[in-house]
C-alpha positions in Angstrom: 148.9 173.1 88.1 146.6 174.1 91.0 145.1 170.8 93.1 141.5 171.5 91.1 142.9 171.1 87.8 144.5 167.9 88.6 141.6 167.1 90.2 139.4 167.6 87.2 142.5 166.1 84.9 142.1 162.9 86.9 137.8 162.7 86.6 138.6 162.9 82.5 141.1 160.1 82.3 139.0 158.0 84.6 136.2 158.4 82.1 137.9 158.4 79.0 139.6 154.9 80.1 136.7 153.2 81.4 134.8 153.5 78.4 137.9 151.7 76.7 138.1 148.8 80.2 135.5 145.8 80.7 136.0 144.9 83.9 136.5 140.9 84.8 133.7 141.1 87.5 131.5 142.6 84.2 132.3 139.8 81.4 130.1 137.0 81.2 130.4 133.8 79.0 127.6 131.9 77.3 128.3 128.4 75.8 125.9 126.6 73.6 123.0 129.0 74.9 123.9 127.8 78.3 125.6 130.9 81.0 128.1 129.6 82.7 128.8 130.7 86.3 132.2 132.1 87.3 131.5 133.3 90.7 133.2 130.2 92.2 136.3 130.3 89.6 139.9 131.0 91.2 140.7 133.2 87.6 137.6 135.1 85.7 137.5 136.4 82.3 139.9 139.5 81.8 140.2 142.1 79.7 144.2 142.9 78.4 144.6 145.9 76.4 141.3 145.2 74.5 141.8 141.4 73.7 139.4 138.9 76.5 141.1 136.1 77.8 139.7 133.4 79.7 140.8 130.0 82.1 140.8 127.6 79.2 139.6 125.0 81.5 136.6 126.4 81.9 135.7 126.1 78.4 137.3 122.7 77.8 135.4 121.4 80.6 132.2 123.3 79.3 132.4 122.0 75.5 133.2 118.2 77.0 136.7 118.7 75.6 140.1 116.4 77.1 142.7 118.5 78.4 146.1 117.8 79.7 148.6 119.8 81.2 152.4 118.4 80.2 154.2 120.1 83.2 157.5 119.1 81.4 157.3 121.4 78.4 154.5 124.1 80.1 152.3 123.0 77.4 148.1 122.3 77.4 147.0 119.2 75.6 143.7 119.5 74.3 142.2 116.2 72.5 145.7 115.1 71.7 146.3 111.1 70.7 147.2 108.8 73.6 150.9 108.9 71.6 151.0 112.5 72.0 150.0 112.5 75.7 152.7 109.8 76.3 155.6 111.9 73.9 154.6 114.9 73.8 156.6 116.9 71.6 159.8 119.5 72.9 159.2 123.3 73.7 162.3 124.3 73.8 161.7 128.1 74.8 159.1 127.0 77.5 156.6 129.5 77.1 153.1 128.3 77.0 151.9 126.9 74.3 148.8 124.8 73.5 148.7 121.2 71.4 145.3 120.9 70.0 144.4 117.5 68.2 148.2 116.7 67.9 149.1 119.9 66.5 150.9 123.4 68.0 148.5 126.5 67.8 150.7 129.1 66.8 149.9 132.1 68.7 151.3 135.8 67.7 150.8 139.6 68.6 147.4 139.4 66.8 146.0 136.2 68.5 147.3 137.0 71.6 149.9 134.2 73.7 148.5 132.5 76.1 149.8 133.3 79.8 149.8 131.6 83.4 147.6 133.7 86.0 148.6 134.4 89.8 146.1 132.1 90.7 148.2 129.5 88.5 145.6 129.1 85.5 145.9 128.7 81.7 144.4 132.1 80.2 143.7 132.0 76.4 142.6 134.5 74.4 138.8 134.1 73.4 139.8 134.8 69.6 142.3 131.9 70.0 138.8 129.1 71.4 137.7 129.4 68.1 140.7 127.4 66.9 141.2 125.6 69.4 137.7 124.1 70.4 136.1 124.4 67.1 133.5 127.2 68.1 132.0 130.5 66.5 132.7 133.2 69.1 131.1 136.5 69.3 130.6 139.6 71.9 127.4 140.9 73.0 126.5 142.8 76.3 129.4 142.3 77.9 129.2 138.6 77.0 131.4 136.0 75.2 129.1 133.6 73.1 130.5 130.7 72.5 128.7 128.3 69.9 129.9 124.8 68.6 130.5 125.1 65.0 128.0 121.3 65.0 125.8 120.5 67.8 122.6 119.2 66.5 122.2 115.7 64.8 121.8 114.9 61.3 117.7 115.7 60.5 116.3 113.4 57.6 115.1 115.5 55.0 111.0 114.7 53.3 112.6 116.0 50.0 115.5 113.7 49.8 115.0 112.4 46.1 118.0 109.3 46.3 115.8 107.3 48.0 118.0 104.5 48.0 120.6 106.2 49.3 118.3 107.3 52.5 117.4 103.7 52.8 121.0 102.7 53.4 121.0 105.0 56.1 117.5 103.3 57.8 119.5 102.8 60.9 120.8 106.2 61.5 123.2 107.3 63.4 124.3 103.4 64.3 124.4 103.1 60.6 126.5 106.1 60.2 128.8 105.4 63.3 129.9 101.7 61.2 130.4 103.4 57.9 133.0 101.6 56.7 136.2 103.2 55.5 136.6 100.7 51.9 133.2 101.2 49.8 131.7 103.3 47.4 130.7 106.9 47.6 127.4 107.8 48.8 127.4 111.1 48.7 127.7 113.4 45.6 129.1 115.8 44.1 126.3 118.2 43.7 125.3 117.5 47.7 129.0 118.2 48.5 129.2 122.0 46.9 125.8 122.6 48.2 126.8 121.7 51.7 129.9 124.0 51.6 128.2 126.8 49.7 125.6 127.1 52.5 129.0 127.0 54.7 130.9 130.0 53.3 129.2 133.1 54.8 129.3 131.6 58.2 133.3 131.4 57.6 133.7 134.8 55.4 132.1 136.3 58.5 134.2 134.9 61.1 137.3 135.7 59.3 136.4 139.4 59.1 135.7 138.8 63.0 138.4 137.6 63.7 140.4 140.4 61.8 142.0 137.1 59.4 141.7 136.8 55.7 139.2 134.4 53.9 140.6 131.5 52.2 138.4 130.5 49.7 137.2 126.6 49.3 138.9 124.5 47.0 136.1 123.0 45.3 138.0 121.8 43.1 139.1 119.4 45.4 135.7 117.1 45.6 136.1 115.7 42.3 139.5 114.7 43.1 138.6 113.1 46.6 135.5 111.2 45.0 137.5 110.3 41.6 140.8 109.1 43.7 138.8 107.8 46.0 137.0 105.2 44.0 140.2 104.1 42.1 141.1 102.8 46.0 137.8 101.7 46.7 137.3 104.3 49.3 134.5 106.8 50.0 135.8 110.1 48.6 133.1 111.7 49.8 134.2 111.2 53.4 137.4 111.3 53.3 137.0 115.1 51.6 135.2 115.9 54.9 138.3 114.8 56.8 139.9 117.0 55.0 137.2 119.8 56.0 137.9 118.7 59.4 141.4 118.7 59.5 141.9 122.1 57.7 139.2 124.1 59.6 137.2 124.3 56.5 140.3 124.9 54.6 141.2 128.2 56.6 144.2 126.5 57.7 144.1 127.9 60.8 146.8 125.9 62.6 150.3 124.7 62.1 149.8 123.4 58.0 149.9 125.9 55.5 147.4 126.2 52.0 150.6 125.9 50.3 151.7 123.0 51.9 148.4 121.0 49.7 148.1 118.5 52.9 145.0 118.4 53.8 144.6 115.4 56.0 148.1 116.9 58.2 150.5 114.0 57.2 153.5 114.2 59.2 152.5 117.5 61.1 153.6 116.0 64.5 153.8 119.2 66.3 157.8 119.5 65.8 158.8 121.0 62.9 160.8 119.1 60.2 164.1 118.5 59.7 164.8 118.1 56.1 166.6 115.2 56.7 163.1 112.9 57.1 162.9 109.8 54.8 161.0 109.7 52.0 160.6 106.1 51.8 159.9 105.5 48.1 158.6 108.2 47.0 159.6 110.4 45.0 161.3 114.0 45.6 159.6 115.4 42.3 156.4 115.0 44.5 156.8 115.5 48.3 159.2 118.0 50.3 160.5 118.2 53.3 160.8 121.4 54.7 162.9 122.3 57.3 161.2 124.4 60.1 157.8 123.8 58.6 155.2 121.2 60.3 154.0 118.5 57.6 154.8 117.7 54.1 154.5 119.8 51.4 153.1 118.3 48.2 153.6 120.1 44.9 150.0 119.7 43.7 146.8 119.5 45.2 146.4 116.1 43.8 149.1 114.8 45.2 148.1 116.0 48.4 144.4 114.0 48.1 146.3 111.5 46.8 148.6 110.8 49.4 145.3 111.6 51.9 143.5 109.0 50.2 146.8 106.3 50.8 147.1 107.0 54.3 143.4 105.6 55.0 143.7 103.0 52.5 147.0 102.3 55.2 144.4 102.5 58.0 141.6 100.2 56.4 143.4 97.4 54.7 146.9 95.3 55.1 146.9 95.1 50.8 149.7 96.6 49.0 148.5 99.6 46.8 146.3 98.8 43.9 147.5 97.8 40.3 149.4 100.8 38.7 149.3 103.0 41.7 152.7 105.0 42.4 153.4 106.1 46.2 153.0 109.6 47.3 152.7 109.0 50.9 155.9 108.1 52.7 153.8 106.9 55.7 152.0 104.2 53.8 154.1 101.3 54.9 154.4 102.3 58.5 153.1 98.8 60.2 151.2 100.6 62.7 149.0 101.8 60.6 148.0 98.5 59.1 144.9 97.6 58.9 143.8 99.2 62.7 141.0 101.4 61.1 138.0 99.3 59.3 134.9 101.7 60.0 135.8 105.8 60.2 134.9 105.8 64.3 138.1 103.5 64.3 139.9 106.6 63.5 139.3 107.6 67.0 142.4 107.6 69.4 144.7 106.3 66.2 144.1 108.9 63.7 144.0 112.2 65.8 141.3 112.8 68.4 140.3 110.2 71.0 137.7 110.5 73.2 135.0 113.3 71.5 134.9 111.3 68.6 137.1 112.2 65.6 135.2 110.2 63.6 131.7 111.2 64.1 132.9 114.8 63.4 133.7 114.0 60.5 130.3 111.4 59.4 128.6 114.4 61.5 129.7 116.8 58.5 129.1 114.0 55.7 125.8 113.4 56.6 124.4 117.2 56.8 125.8 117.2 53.0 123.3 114.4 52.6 120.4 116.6 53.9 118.3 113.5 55.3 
């Protein structure tokens, strides 16, 4: 092969691979509408073999997000409980790992792994911040548009018929932010479907962007949450959209499984069970423990509210369960729990997420079902 040819050879590759290559220099990031400058960062955005990774500091610190870094176990702690921050849990094989809201993000081939640059900085892969900081993320020009899935504040609606119910909520958002955890259910059923109808497309579409498959919402699950919930006198209707929170709109995105029916992530630590965990009262013809598997694994999907519904009947009151009630939870009796949560912002710091507001999330979602 004569030097032209080569030559020639060489001009072709070049081409062919940049129009396969985005350049770090080239990739910008846009965060709530908001471009964020990385001309003064020690690591930029980078493309690897197609998939974008960027310093996951930068976007904490851009989506007022807590992180840690446990030196220890080489693992990030994003919004993790002052428990977890204090123990956090072993990784054994040391390779980095991230503990979001208490819980290990599993990361894989298709996610991507998150890496330590030369520059000594936590790289993520953008697919992965939509887990992890509970964002929308798309690509446009060269850009990475990050969106919070809930920014704005509850709007009251002219149209709202239950106009007693929109009275109890005069106050607004200080209203909201005392909700108590006991009382009765304010929203209903009807609001509830609505809310997560007008939800589903937004989630169908990030699944298919995000190369996943769609779970679809257990709606079946509000009338258990608001039927449960009143036997226990507490609001259902919340504590469902704890159980939207906790589950990533039931796309189960993190370490609990769809199969596992626990949607509230009892016992989902971060390590992986034993099989050898006790089940303090309650029955093996309802709960497993499954070794290697993070969190119980209830046999039915009412169970699984049920035991949901338990655990913040734990948190609100010291009172034994109600008449005729049979334990499902094998937490219940745990004396730190008693009686530290009376309003839902209490969860804050003691359920999972301090700081951000774990409880607002949630009243955040409740009160959009509301439409006021």
């Amino acid at each position: 092969m004569n030097k032209k040819t080569t030559t020639v050879l060489l001009i072709i590759i070049l081409l062919l691979f940049s129009q396969n290559i985005v350049f770090a220099s080239e990739i910008g990031i846009v965060i709530n509408g908001k471009e964020i400058s990385t001309s003064s960062q020690a690591e930029k955005p980078t493309n690897i073999n197609g998939r974008i990774y960027v310093p996951l500091r930068l976007l904490v610190e851009n989506m007022d997000k807590r992180i840690d870094w446990d030196n220890i176990n080489k693992q990030v702690l994003l919004d993790c409980s002052p428990e977890t921050r204090d123990n956090p849990p072993q990784n054994p094989g040391k390779k980095i790992r991230i503990i979001a809201n208490d819980r290990v993000i599993e990361t894989n081939q298709e996610t991507g792994t998150p890496y330590i640059s030369e520059n000594n900085k936590v790289m993520v892969p953008i697919r992965l911040s939509a887990e992890v900081l509970m964002s929308n993320v798309s690509w446009d020009n060269k850009k990475v548009i990050i969106s919070r899935i809930i920014t704005e504040q509850p709007s009251r609606s002219e149209n709202n018929q239950d106009r007693e119910k929109v009275n109890q909520i005069e106050g607004g958002l200080a209203f909201i932010n005392n909700l108590s955890i006991l009382g009765e259910n304010i929203a209903t059923r009807e609001q509830i479907i609505k809310f997560m109808e007008n939800e589903e497309e937004r989630f169908r579409t990030a699944a298919v962007n995000q190369n996943r498959e769609f779970l679809r919402f257990p709606l079946e699950l509000v009338d258990m949450y608001l039927e449960i919930g009143k036997e226990y006198n507490i609001r259902g209707d919340i504590a469902f959209f704890q159980a939207v929170h906790e589950t990533g709109f039931f796309q189960f995105t993190g370490i609990v499984k769809p199969q596992q029916n626990n949607f509230c992530g009892l016992w989902a630590t971060g390590v992986a069970l034993t099989g050898n965990e006790p089940f303090n009262g309650v029955s093996p013809d309802v709960v497993a423990f499954i070794p290697g598997v993070h969190g119980l694994t209830y046999f039915t999907q009412r169970d699984g509210v049920e035991a949901h519904i338990q655990h913040l009947y734990a948190y609100a009151t010291t009172e034994p369960l109600p008449a005729g009630k049979v334990l499902v939870n094998p937490r219940f009796s745990y004396p730190r729990f008693a009686g530290i949560a009376v309003k839902w912002t209490d969860l804050n710091g003691r359920w999972a997420v301090p700081g951000v507001g774990y409880g607002e999330t949630i009243l955040n979602y409740w009160a959009k079902s509301l439409d006021f």
